[in-house]
VOGU-3710 file (C-alpha; in Angstrom, 3 decimals, decimal comma):
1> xxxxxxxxxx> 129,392/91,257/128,421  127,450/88,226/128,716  124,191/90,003/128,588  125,400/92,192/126,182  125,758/89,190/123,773  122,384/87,761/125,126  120,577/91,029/123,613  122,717/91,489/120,088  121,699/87,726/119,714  117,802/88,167/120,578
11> xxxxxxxxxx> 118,109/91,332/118,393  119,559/89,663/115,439  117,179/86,805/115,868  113,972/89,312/116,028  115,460/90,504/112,244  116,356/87,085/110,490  112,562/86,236/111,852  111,469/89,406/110,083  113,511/88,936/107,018  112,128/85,282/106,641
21> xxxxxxxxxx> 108,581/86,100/107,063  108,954/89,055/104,727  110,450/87,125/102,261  107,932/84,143/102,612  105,756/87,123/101,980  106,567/88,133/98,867  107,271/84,312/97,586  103,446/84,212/97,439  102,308/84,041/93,795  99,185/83,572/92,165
31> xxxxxxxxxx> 99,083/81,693/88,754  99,520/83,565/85,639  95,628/82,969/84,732  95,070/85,694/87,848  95,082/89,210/87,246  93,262/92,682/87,288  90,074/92,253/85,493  89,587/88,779/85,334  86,179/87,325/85,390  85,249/84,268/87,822
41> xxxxxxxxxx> 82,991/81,803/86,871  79,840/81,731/88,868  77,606/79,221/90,733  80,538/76,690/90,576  83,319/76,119/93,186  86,038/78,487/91,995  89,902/77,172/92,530  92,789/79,787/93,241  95,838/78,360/93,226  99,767/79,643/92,775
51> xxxxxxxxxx> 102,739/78,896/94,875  104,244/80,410/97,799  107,578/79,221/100,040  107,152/75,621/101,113  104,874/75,166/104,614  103,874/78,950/104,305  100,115/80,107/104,945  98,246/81,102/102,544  95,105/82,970/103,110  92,510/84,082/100,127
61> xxxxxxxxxx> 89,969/86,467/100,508  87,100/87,236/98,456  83,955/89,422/99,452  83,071/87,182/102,356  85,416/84,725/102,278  88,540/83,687/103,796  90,314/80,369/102,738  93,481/79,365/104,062  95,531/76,405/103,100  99,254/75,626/103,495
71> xxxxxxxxxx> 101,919/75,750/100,586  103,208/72,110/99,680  106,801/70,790/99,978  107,024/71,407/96,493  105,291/75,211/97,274  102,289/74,714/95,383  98,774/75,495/96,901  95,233/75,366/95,990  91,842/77,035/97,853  88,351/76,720/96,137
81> xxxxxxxxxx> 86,067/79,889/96,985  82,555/78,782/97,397  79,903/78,586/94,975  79,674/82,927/94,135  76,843/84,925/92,825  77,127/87,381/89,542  78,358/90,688/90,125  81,592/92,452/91,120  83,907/94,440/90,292  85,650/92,957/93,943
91> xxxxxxxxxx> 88,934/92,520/95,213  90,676/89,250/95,564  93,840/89,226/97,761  95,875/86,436/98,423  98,403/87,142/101,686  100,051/90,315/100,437  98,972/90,156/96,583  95,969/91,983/95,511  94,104/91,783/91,903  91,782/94,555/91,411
101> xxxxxxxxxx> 88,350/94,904/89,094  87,384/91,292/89,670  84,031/90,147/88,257  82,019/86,853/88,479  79,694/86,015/85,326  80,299/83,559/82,628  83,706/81,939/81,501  84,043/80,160/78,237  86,952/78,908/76,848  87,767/79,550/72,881
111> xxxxxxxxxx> 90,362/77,642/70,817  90,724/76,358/67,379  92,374/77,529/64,567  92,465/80,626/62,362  88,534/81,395/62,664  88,581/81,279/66,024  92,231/83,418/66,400  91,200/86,304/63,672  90,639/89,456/65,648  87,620/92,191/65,747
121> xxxxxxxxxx> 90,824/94,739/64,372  91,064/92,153/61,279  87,727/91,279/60,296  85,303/94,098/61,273  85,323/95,851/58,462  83,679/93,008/56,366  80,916/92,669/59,060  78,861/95,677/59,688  77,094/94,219/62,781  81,007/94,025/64,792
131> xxxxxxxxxx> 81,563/97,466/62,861  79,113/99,015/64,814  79,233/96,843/67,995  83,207/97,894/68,020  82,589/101,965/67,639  79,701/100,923/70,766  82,469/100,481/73,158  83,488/100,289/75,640  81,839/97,142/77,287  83,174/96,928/81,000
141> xxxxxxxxxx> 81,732/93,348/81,717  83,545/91,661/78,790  87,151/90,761/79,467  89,469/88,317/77,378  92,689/86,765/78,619  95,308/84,522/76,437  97,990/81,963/78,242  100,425/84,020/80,263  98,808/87,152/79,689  96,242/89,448/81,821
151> xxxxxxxxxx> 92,615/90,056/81,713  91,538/93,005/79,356  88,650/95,276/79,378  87,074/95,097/75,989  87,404/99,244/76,073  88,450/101,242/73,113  92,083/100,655/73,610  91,911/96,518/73,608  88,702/95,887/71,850  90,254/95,240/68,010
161> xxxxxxxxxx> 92,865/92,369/69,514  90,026/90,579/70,648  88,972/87,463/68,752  86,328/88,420/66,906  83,955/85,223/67,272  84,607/84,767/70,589  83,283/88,407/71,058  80,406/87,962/69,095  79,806/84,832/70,958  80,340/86,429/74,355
171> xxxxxxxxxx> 78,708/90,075/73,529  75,393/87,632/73,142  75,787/86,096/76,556  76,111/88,960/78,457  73,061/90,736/76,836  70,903/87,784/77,345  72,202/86,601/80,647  72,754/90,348/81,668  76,279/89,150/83,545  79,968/89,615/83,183
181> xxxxxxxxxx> 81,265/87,151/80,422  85,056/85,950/80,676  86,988/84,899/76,861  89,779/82,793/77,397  91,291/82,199/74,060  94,147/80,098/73,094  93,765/79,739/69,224  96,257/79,517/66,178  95,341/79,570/62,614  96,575/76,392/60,331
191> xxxxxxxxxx> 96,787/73,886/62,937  94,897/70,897/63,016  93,693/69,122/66,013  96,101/66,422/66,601  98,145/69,515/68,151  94,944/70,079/70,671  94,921/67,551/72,768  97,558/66,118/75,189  100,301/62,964/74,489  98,277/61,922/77,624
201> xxxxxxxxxx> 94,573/61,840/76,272  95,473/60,564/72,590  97,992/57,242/74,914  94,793/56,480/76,605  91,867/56,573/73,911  90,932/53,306/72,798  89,190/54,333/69,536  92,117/56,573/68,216  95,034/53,549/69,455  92,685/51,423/67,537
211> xxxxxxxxxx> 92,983/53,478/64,217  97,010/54,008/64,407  97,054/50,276/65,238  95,270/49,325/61,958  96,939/52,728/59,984  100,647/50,957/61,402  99,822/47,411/59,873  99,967/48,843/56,255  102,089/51,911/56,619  106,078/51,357/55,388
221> xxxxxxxxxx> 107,983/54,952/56,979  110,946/54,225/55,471  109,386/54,350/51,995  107,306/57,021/52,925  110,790/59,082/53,753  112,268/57,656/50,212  109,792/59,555/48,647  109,421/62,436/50,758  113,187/63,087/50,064  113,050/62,971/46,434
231> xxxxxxxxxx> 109,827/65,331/46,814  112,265/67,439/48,087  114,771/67,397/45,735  112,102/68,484/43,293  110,789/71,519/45,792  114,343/72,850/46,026  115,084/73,270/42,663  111,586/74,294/41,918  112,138/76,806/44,796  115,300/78,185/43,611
241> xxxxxxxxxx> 113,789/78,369/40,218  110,657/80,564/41,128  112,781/82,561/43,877  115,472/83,456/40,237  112,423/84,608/38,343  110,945/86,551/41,099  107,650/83,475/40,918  105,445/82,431/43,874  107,242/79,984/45,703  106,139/76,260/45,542
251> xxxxxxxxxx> 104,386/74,344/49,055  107,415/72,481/50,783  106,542/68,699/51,252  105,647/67,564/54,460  107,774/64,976/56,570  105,704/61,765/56,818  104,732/61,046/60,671  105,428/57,415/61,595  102,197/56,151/63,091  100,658/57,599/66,606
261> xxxxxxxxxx> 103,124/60,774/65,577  101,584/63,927/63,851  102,898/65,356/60,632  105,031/69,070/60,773  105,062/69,201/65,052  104,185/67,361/67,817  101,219/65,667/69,243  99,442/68,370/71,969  102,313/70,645/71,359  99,516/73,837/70,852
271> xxxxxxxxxx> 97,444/72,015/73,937  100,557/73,125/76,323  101,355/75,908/74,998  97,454/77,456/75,058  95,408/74,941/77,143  97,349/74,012/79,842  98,016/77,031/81,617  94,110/77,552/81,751  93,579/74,348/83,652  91,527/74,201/86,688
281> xxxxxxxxxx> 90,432/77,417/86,500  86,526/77,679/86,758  84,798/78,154/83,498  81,232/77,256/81,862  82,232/75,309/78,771  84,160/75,507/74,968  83,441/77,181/71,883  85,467/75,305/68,998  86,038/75,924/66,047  88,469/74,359/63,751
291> xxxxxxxxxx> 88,409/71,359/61,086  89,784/73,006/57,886  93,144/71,843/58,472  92,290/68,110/59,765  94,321/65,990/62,689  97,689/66,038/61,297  97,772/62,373/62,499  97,594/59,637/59,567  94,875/57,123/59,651  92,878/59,022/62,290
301> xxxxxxxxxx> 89,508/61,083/61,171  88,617/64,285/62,970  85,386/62,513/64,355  87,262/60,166/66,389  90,235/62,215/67,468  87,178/64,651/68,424  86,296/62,173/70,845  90,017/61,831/72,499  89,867/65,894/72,650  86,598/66,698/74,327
311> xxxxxxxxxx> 87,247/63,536/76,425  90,787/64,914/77,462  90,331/68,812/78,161  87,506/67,244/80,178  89,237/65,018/82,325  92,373/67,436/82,951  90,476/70,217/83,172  88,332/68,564/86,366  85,331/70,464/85,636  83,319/67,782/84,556
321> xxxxxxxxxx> 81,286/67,101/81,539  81,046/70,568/81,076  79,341/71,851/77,592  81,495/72,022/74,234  80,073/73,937/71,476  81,970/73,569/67,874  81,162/75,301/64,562  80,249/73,184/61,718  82,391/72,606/59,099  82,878/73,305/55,949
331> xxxxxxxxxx> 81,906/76,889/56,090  78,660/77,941/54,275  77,076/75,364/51,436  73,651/76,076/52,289  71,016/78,764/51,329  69,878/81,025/54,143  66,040/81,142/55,256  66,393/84,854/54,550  69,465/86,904/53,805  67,881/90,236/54,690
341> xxxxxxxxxx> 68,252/88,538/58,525  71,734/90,379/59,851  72,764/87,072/61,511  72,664/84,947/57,779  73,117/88,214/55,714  76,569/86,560/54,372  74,407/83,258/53,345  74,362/81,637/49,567  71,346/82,045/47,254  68,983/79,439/46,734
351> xxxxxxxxxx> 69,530/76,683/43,336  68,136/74,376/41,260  68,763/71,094/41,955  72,042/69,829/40,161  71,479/67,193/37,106  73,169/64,226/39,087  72,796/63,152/42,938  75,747/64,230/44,701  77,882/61,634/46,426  80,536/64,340/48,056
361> xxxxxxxxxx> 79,292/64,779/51,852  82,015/62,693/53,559  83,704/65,632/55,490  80,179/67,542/56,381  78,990/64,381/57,593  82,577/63,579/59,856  81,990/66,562/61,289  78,093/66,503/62,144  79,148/62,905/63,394  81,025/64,858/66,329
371> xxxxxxxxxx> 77,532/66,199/68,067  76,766/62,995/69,191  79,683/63,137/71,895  78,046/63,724/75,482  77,323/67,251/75,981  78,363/68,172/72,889  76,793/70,133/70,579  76,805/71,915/66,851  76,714/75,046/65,538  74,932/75,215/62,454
381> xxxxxxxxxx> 76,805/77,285/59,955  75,669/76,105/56,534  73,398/79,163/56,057  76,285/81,769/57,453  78,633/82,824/54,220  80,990/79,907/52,583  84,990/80,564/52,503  87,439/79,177/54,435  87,409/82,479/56,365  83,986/83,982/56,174
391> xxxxxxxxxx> 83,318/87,483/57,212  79,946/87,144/58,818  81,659/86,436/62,125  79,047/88,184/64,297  76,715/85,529/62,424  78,555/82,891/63,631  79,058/83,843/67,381  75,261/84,923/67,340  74,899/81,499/65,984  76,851/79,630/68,297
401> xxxxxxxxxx> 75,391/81,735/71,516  71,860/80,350/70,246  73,261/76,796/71,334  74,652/78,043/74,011  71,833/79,895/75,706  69,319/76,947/74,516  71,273/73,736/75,768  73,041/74,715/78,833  70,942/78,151/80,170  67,969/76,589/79,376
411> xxxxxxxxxx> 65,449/79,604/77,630  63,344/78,369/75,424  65,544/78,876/72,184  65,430/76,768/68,874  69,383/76,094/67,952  69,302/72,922/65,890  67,592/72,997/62,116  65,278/69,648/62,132  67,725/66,625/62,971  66,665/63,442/61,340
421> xxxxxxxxxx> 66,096/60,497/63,917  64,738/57,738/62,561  62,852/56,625/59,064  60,178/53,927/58,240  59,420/52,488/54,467  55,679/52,557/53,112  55,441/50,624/50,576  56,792/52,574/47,626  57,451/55,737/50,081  59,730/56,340/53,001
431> xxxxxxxxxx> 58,662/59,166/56,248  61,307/60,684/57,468  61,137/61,798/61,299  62,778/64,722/62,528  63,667/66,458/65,575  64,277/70,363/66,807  61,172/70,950/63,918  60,805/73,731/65,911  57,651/76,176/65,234  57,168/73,284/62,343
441> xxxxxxxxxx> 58,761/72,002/59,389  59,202/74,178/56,037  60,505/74,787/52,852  61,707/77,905/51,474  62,197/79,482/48,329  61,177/78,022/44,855  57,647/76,048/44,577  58,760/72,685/46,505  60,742/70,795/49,033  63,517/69,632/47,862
451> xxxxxxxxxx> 67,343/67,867/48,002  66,254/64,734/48,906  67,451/61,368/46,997  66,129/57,790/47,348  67,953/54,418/46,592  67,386/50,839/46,383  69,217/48,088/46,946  72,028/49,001/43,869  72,498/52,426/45,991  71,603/54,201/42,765
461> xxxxxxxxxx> 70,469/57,707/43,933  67,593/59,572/42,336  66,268/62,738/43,514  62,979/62,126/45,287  59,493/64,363/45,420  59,235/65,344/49,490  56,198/66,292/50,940  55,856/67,861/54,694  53,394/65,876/56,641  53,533/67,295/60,720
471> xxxxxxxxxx> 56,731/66,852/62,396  57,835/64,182/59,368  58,623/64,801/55,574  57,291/61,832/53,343  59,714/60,963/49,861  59,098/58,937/47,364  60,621/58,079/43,494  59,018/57,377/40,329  62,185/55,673/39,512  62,817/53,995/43,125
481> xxxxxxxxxx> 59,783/52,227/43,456  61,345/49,695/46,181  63,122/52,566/48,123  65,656/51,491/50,823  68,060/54,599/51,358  67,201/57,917/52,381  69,528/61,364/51,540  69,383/64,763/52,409  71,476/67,808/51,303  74,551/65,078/51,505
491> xxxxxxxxxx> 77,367/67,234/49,800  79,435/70,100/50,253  77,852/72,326/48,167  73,797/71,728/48,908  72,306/75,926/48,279  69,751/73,323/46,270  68,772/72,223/49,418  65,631/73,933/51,376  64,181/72,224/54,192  64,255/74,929/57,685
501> xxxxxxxxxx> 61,563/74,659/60,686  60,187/78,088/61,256  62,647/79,461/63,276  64,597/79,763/59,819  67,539/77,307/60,729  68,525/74,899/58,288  68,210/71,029/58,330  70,707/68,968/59,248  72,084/66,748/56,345  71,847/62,551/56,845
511> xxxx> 71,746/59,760/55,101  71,108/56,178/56,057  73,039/53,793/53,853  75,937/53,886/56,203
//
């Protein structure tokens, strides 16, 4: 009887061992980011992490490799493969779990707003370059994934959902570089970027606390409410009005945000939403592009909340300084070097110069003024088609992919128009120097160079006479003959404006009486 017992007990202990390693098993659990047809970033230290039942084993394989690590108390773990040449499709299996069609190539991160979010299905057909790059697929090295979603093959069936910059932007890459190229997108149209960075990153930026510091000391909320209310008052009635006669509805007011809070949601609530569950996951860099709809955050510009941004994604990311590419803003102003050129075939025709200087390039300027964050570079998209949505996205991701492959891949691309760095006064004339002048500075279309404005001490602007003279351009003024102040193309609408380097990019617009 006794040894009867003795053996149901072993026996029963042999199958509650079983059980408990089977289950432990199957608690292993890669993160969401993991799927079929992802694409891992090469050359860099990839991390694969999930969670699995506390103190359990974990073992990752990949080609060659085998990295094993133990599940945390709170069952979280975390392996990084080593560094891993282009190529694939592999296998990566994780204890029991396997994900299928894995590549390693290029990984760049999208986000923004609605230019970044519209999709090849939605804007194709006013692009003839995506047109027939769609009705070319499938292409079996370019995969996209969005938070909590898979990987997808951008293959006849998924193609149209994809964004349709970021495709452009990626479809570049992976000609040039001739490897797989991962899209991870997290973008939604009408948000500004006060909802794109974390609580965390805005807390700890001095510039931005400085701003809502200085925006608090004159700002009254409670008035601010008074009047929002009695807006509102006025928008329902109005509302009910125009919804009687069948009218287009009136804008609801907007709730004032006390200060360090942002206006209609909350501070990062996009960034956790989109951003977060990307984290940590090996990538290259960010393509950005956003601006139309501002920070959402009162007395703080989009320059400096820029800075809290790129800062922030940088430091919770862990990937270092990595690259982040954004797309100038506004859309299109600017004539095109030559609109028979697919990549600026959307681009504004060339004018005459308007009567009176300009004095409207605050926001173009803000958002140049974001370039001269570390690694951190422009897209020039003055010459690409104006509109708050332009269609000539295959323009822009070509665009953007010039940057790309010239400041972080290294080929010997031009991807800046000249970029003024410094000036010097001549008596009655001022040289301008530039840089990125490329195959060498030039003018195109009508008889001179032009869109340049001098001042003097009043800060009276008067369009100047510009000559090209080597890598500089020399102005001067009849009517400024003690010039102080330099301009160039400073507005939002500058088409009058016609200074390229050979490479046919645009310049850059400046001025100096900051």
């Amino acid at each position: 009887m006794n040894h009867s017992i003795s053996r149901m007990i072993g026996i029963m202990t042999v199958l509650v061992t079983a059980w408990f390693a089977t289950e432990a098993g199957a608690a292993v659990k890669l993160a969401n980011v993991f799927s079929d047809h992802m694409v891992l970033q090469r050359d860099l230290a990839v991390p694969i992490w999930g969670t699995a039942a506390p103190g359990e084993t974990v073992t990752v394989k990949f080609r060659t490799q085998a990295q094993t690590t133990t599940a945390g108390a709170d069952g979280k773990w975390l392996v990084k493969l080593e560094p891993l040449a282009a190529g694939g499709p592999d296998k990566l299996v994780v204890n029991t779990v396997t994900n299928e069609d894995v590549l390693v190539g290029e990984v760049w991160v999208g986000s923004g707003q609605s230019n970044m979010q519209m999709t090849l299905g939605s804007i194709n057909k006013g692009d003839e370059v995506l047109v027939a790059q769609v009705a070319a697929a499938p292409y079996p090295q370019i995969r996209q994934v969005q938070a909590n979603g898979t990987w997808r093959v951008a293959d006849a069936k998924n193609i149209n959902s994809f964004s349709a910059l970021l495709f452009a932007f990626g479809l570049r890459l992976h000609k040039e570089l001739g490897v797989p190229v991962g899209l991870m997108l997290g973008a939604v149209g009408g948000t500004p970027s006060g909802y794109w960075l974390s609580e965390e990153a805005l807390k700890n930026d001095a510039a931005c606390q400085a701003l809502i510091k200085k925006y608090a000391a004159t700002f009254n909320y409670d008035e601010a409410m008074h009047r929002y209310k009695v807006e509102l008052e006025k928008w329902e009635a109005a509302d009910a009005q125009a919804q009687k006669d069948n009218a287009k509805r009136p804008r609801r007011p907007t709730p004032p945000a006390k200060a360090g809070e942002t206006s209609g949601s909350k501070v990062g609530n996009l960034y956790e939403v989109h951003i977060r569950p990307f984290l940590s996951y090996g990538m290259r860099g960010v393509l950005w592009d956003q601006g139309e709809a501002g920070t959402a955050l009162p007395g703080v510009d989009q320059f400096t909340l820029m800075g809290a941004l790129i800062g922030g994604w940088r430091k919770e990311w862990n990937e270092g300084n990595f690259p982040f590419i954004y797309v100038e803003k506004p859309s299109g102003g600017g004539c095109a070097w030559d609109n028979t050129n697919p990549v600026t075939n959307k681009g504004e025709e060339f004018s005459a110069l308007p009567p009176q200087v300009p004095n409207d390039g605050q926001s173009v300027e803000t958002h140049i003024k974001i370039m001269t964050y570390p690694n951190t570079a422009m897209a020039i998209s003055s010459d690409l088609g104006p509109g708050v949505h332009p269609t000539n996205k295959s323009g822009y991701g070509h665009r953007a992919a010039d940057v790309a492959l010239g400041l972080v891949y290294g080929q010997k691309i031009e991807y800046y128009g000249p970029l003024y760095t410094a000036h010097k006064i001549e008596g009655d004339k001022v040289r301008i120097s530039f840089t990125h002048a490329g195959q060498g500075l030039a003018f195109k279309h009508g008889d001179k160079l032009q869109g340049f404005a001098l001042a003097g001490d009043d800060k009276k602007f008067q369009w100047a006479d510009a000559v090209i003279d080597g890598d500089t351009v020399v102005v001067s003024c009849a009517a400024v003959p003690k010039p102080i102040f330099v301009r160039y193309a400073w507005s939002n609408n500058r088409r009058w404006a016609n200074l390229f380097n050979k490479d046919g990019l645009p310049a850059i617009p400046f001025r100096t009486d900051q």
